[in-house]
C-alpha positions as CSV (number, residue, x, y, z in Angstrom):
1,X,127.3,165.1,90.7
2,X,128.1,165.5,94.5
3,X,130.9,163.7,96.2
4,X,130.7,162.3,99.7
5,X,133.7,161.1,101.3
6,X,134.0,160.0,105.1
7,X,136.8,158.7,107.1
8,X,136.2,156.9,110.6
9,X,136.1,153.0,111.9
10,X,134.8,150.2,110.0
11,X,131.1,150.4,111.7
12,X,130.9,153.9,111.3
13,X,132.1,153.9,107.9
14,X,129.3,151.3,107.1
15,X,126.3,153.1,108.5
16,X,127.3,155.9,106.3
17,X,127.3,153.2,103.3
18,X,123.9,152.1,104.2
19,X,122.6,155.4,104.3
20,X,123.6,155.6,100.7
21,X,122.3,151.9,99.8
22,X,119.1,153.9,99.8
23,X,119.5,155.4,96.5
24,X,118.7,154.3,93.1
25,X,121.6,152.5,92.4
26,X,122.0,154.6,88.8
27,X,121.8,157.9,91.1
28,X,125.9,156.3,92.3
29,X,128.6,156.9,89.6
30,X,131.8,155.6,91.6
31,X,131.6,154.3,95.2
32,X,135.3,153.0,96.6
33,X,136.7,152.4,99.9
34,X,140.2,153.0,101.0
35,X,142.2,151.4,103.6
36,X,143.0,154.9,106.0
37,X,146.0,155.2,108.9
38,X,145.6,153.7,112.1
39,X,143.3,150.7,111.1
40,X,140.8,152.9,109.5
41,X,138.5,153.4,106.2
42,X,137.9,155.9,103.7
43,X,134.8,155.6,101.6
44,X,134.4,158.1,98.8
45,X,131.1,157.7,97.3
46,X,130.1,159.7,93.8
47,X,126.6,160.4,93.5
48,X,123.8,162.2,91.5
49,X,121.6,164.2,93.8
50,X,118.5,164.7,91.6
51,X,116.7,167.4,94.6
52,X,115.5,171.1,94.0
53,X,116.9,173.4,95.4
54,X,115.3,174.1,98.4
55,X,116.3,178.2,98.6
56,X,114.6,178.7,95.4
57,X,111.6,176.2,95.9
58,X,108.5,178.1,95.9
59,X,110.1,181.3,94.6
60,X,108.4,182.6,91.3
61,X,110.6,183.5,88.7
């Protein structure tokens, strides 16, 4: 599992969400979204990230 979490203004903070709403929704384990200082939101997004690796792709063992 990798965690993502980002901190800006509302719009900003919801094209990072929609970036995410691309995923299968059983790759996200926990998505929440905090209220942050100075009229701000934190969104801290738990995901599975099911990709090779790409340093070792094409790499025989």
């Amino acid at each position: 599992m990798k965690e993502f979490e980002y901190t800006g203004i509302s719009t900003t903070v919801n094209h990072a969400v929609a970036i995410f709403m691309l995923l299968h929704k059983h790759d996200i384990e926990r998505f929440v979204v905090y209220n942050a200082p100075d009229d701000m939101l934190t969104v801290r997004i738990l995901y599975r990230d099911n990709k090779h690796n790409p340093e070792t792709a094409g790499v025989l063992a």
